[in-house]
LUMTI-825566 format. One line per field, with one value per atom (N, C-alpha, C): residue number from 1; residue in three letters; atom name; x, y, z. Coordinates in pm, 1 decimal, always signed. Layout:
<pavos>
num	(NUM|...)
residu	(ALA|...)
atome	(CA|...)
east	(X|...)
north	(Y|...)
up	(Z|...)
</pavos>
This chain:
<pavos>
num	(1|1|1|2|2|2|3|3|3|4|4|4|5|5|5|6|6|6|7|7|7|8|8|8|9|9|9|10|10|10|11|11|11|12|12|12|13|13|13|14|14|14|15|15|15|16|16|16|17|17|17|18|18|18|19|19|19|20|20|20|21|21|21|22|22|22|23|23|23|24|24|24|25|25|25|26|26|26|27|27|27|28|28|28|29|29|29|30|30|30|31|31|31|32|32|32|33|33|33|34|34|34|35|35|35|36|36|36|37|37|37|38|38|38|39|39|39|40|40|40|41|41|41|42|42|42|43|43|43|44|44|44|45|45|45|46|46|46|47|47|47|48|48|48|49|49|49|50|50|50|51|51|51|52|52|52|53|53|53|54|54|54|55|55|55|56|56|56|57|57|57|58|58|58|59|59|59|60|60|60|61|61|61|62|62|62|63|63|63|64|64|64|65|65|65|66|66|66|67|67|67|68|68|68|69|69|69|70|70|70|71|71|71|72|72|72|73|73|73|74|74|74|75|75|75|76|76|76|77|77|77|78|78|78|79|79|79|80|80|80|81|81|81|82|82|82|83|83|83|84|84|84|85|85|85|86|86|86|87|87|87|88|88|88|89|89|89|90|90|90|91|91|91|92|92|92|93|93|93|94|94|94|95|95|95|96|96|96|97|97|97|98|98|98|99|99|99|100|100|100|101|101|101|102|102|102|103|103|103|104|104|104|105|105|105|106|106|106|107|107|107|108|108|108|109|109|109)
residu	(UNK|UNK|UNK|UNK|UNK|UNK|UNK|UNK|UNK|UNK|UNK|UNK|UNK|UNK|UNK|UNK|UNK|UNK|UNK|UNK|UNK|UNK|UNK|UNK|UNK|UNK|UNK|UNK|UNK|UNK|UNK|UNK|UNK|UNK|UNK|UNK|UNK|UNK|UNK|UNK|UNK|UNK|UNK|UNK|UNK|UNK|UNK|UNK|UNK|UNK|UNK|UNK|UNK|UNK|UNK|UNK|UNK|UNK|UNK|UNK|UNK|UNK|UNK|UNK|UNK|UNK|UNK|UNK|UNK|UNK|UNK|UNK|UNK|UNK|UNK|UNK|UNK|UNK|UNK|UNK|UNK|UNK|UNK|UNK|UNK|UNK|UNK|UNK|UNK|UNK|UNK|UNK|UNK|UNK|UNK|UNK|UNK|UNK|UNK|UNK|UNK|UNK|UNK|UNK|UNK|UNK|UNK|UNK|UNK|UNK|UNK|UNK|UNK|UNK|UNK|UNK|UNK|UNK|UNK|UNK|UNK|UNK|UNK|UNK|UNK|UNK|UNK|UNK|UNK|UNK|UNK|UNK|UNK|UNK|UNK|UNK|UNK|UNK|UNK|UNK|UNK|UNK|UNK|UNK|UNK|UNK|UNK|UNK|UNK|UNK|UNK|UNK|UNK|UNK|UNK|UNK|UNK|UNK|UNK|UNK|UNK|UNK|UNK|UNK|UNK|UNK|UNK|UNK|UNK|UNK|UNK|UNK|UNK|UNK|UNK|UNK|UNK|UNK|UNK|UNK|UNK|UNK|UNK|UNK|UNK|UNK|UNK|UNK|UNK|UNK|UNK|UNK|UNK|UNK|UNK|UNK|UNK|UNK|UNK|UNK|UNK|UNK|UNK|UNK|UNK|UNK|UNK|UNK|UNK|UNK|UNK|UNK|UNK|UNK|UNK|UNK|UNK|UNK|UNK|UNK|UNK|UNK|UNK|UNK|UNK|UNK|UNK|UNK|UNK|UNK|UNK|UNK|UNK|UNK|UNK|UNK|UNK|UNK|UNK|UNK|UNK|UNK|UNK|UNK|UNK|UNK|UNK|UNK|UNK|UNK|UNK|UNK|UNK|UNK|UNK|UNK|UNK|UNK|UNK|UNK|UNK|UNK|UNK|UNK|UNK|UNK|UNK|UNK|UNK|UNK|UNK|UNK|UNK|UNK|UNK|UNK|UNK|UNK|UNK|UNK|UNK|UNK|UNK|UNK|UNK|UNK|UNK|UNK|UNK|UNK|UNK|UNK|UNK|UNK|UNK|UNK|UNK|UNK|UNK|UNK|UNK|UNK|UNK|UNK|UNK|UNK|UNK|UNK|UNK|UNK|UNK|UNK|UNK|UNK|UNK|UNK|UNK|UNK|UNK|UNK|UNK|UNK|UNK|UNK|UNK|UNK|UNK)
atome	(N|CA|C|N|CA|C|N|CA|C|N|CA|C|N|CA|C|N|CA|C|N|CA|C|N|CA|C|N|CA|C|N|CA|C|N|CA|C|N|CA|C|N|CA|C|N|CA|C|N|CA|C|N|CA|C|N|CA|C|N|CA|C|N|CA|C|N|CA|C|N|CA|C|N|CA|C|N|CA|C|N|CA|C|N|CA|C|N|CA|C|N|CA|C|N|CA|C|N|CA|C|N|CA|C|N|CA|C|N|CA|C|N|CA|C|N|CA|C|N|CA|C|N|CA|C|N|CA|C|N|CA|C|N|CA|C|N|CA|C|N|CA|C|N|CA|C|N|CA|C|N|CA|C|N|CA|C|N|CA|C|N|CA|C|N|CA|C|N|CA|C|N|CA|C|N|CA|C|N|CA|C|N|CA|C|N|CA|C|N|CA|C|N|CA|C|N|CA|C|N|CA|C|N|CA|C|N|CA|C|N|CA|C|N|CA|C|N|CA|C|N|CA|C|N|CA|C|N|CA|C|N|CA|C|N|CA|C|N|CA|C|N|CA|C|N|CA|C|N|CA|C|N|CA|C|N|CA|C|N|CA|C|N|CA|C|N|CA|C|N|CA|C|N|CA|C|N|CA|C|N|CA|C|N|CA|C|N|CA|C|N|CA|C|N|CA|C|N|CA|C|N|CA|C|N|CA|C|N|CA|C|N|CA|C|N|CA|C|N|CA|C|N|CA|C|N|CA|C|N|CA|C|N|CA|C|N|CA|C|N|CA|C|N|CA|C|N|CA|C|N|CA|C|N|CA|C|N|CA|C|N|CA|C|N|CA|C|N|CA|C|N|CA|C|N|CA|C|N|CA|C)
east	(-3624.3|-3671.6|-3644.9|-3584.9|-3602.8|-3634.1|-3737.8|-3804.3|-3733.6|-3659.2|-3586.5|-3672.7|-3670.9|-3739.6|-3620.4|-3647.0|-3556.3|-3558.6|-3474.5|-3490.9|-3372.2|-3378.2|-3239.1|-3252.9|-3219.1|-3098.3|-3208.6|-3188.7|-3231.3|-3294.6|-3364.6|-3430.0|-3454.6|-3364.6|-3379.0|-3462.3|-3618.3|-3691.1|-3714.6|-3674.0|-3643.3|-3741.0|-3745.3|-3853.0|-3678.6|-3583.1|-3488.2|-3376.8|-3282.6|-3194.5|-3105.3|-3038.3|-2918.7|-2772.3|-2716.5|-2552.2|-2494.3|-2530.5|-2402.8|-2529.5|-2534.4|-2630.6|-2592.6|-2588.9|-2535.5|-2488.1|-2383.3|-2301.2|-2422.6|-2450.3|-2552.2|-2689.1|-2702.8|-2848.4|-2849.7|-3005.5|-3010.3|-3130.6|-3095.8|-3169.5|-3310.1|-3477.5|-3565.1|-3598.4|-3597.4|-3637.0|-3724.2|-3782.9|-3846.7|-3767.4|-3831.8|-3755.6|-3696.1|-3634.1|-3555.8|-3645.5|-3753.3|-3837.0|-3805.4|-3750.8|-3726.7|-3561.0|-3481.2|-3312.1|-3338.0|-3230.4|-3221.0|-3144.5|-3107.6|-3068.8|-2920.8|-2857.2|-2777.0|-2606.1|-2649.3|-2587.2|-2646.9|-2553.6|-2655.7|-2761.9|-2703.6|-2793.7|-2873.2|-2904.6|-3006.0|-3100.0|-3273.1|-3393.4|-3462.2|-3474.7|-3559.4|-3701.5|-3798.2|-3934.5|-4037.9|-4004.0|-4139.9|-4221.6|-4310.8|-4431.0|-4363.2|-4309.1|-4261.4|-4131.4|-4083.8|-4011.0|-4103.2|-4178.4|-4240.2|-4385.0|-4414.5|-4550.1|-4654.2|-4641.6|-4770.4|-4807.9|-4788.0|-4833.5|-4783.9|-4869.6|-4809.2|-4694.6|-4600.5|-4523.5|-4471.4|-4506.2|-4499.2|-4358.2|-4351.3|-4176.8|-4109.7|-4193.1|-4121.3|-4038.7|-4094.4|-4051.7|-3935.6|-3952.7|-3824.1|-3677.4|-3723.4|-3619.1|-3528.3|-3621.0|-3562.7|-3489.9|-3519.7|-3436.6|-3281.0|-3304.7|-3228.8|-3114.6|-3195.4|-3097.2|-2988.6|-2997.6|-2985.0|-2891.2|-2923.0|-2848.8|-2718.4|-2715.0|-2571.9|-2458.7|-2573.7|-2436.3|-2412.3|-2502.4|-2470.1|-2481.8|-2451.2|-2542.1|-2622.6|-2668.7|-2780.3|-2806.3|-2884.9|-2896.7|-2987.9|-2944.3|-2975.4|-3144.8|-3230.6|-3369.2|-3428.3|-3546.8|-3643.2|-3663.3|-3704.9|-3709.4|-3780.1|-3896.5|-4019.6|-3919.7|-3837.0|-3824.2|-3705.0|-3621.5|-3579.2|-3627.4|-3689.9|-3782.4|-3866.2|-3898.5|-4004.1|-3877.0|-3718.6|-3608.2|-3609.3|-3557.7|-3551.0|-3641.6|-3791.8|-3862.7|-3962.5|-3896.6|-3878.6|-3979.6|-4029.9|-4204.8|-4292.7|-4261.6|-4349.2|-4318.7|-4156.6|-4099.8|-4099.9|-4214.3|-4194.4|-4312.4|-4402.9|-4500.5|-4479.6|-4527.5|-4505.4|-4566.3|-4576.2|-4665.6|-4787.1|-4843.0|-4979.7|-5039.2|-5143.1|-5252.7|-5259.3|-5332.1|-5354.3|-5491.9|-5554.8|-5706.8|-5638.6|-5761.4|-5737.1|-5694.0|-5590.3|-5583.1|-5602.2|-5710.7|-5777.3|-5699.4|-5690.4|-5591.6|-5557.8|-5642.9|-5549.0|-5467.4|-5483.9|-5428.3|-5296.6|-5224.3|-5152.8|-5043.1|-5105.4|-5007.9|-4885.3|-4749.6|-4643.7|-4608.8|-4607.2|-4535.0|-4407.0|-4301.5|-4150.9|-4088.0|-4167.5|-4045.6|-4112.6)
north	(+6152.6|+6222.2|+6371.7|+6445.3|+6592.7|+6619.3|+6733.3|+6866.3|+6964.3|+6980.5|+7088.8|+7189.5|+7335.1|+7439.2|+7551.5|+7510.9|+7640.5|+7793.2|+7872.9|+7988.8|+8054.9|+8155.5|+8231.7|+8260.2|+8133.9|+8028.9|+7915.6|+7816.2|+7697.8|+7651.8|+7581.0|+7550.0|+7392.7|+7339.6|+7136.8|+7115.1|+7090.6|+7071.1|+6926.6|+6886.0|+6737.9|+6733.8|+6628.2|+6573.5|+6556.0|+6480.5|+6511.4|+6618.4|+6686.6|+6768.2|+6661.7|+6745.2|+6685.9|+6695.9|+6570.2|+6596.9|+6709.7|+6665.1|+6734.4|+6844.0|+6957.4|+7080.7|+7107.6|+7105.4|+7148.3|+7259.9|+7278.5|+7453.3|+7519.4|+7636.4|+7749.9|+7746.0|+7604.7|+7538.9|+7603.9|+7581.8|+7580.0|+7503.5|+7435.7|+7345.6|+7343.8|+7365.0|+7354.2|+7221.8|+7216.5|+7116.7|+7072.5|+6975.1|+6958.0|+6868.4|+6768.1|+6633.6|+6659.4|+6809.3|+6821.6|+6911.0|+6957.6|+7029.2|+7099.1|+7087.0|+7223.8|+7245.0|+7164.1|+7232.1|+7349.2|+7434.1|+7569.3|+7457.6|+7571.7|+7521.6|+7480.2|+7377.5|+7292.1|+7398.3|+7479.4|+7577.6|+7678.6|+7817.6|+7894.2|+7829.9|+7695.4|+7656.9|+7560.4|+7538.2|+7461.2|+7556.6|+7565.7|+7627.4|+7539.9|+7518.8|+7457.0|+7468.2|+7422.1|+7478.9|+7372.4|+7361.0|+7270.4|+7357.3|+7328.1|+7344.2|+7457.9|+7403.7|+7443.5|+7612.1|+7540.8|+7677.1|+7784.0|+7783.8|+7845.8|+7920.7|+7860.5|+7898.2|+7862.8|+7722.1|+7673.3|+7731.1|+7812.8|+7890.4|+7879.8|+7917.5|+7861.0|+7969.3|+7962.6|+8061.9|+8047.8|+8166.9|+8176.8|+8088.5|+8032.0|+7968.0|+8132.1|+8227.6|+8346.7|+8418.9|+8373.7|+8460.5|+8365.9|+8213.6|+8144.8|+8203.4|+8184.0|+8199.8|+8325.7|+8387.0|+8565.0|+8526.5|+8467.1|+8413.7|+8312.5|+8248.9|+8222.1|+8304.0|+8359.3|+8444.4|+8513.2|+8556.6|+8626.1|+8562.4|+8446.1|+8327.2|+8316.3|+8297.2|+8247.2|+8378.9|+8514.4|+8577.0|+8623.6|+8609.4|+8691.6|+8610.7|+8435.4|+8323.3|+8299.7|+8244.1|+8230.0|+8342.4|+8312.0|+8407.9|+8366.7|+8367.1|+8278.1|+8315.3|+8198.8|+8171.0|+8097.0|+8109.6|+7994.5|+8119.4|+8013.2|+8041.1|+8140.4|+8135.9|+8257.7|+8405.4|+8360.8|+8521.4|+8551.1|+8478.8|+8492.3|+8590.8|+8478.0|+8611.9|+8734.8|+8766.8|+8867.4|+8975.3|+8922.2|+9008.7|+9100.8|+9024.3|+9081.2|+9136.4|+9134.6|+9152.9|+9090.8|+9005.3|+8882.6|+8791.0|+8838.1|+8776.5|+8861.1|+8956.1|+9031.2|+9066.2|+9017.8|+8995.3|+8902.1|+8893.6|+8795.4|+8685.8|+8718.9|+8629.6|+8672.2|+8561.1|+8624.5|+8487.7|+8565.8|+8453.0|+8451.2|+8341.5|+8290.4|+8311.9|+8280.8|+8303.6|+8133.3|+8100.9|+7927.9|+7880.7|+7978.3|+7922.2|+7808.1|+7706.2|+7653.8|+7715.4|+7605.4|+7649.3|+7570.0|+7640.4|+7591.8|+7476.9|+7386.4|+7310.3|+7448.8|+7513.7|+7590.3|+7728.2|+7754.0|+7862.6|+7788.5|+7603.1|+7553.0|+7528.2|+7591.7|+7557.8|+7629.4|+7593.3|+7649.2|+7774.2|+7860.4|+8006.7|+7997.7|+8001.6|+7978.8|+8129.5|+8269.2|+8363.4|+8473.6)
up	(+8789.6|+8674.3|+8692.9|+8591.5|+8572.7|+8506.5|+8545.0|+8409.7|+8415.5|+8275.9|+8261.5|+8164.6|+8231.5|+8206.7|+8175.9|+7999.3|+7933.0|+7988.8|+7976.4|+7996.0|+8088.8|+8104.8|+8148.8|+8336.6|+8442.5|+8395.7|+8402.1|+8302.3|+8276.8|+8417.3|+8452.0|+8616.9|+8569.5|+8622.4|+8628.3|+8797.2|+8683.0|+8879.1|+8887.2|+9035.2|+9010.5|+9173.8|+9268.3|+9362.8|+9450.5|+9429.1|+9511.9|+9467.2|+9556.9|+9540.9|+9443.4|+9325.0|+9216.1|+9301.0|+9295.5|+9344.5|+9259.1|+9170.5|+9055.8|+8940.5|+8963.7|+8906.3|+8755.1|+8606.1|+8489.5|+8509.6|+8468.9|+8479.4|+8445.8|+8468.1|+8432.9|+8481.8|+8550.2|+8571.6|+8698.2|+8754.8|+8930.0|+8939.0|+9008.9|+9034.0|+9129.3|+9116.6|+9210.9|+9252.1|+9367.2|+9413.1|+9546.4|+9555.6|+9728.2|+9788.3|+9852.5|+9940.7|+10060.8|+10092.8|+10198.1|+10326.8|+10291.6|+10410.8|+10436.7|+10572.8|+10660.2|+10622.0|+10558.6|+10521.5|+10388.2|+10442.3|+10342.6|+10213.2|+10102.9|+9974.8|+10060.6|+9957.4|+9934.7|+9908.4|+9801.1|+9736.6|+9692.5|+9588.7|+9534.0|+9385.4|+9356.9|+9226.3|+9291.0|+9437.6|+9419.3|+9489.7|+9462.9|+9514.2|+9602.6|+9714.5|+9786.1|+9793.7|+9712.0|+9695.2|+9761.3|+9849.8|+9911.5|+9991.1|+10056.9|+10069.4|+10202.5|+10295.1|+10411.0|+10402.9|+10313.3|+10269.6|+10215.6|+10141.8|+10031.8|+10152.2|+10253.1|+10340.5|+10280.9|+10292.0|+10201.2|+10082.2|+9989.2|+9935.0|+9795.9|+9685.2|+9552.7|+9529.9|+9444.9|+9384.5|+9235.0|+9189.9|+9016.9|+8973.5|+8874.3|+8810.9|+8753.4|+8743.2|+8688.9|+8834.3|+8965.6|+9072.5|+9120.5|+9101.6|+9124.9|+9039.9|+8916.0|+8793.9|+8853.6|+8888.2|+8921.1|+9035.3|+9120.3|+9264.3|+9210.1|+9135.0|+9044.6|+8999.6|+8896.4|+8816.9|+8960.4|+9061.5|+9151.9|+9261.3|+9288.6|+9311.8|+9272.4|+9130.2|+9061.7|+9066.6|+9076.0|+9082.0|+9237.9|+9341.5|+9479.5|+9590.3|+9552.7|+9654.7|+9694.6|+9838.3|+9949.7|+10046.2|+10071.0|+10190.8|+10301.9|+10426.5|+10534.2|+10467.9|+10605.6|+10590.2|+10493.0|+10479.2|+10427.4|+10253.0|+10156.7|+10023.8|+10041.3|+10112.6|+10085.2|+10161.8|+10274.2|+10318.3|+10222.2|+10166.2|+10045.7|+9945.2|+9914.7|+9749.3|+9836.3|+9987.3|+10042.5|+10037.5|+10086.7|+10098.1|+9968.0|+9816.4|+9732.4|+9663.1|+9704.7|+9644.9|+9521.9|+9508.1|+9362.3|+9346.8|+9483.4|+9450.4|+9371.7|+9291.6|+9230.1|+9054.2|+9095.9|+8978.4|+8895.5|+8769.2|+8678.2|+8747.4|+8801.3|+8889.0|+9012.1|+9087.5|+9249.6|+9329.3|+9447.6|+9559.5|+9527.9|+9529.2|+9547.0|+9685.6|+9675.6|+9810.2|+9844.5|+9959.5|+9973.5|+9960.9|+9847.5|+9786.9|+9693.1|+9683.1|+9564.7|+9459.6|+9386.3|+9226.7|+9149.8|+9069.7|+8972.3|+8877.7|+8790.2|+8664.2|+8595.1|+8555.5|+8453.6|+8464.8|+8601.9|+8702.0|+8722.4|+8751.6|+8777.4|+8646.5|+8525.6|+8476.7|+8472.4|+8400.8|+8443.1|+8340.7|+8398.2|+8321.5|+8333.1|+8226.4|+8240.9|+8247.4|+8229.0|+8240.4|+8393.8)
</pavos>
């Protein structure tokens, strides 16, 4: 199953990594743990990459957007977005308190 989340670039978040990504898409995903992304369109967002810790869909997108035009960049997703800053952009990192249902829902920009 994929949830595709409109917006600039489109984010197809799926539970395993996609062989084949839609031109323009990038793909978030978990299933793989401790492996970095696949390519620059896929996001590795599991728990382990990320430091336990929630992270906004606005601070992915931005990792994203960022992605398609300048690739990967060695390390784990979180020192990723801590590099560019992009946790603050458009959302950000979460803390590892509970989150509430309606704190969980999804912000797309």
């Amino acid at each position: 199953m994929t949830l595709l989340l409109p917006g600039d670039p489109p984010l197809a978040v799926t539970h395993v990594p996609l062989l084949r990504v839609p031109a323009g898409c990038v793909n978030a995903h978990g299933h793989t743990h401790q492996r970095p992304a696949a390519s620059p369109q896929h996001i590795n967002v599991c728990v382990e990459q990320l430091g336990y810790a929630p992270v906004r869909v606005g601070a992915i997108r931005h990792l994203a957007r960022r992605r398609l035009t300048d690739g990967v960049r060695a390390g784990t997703t979180l020192e990723e977005l801590q590099l560019e800053g992009d946790a603050g952009a458009g959302g950000g990192i979460g803390d590892r308190r509970t989150i509430r249902a309606h704190d969980a829902s999804l912000d797309t920009d």
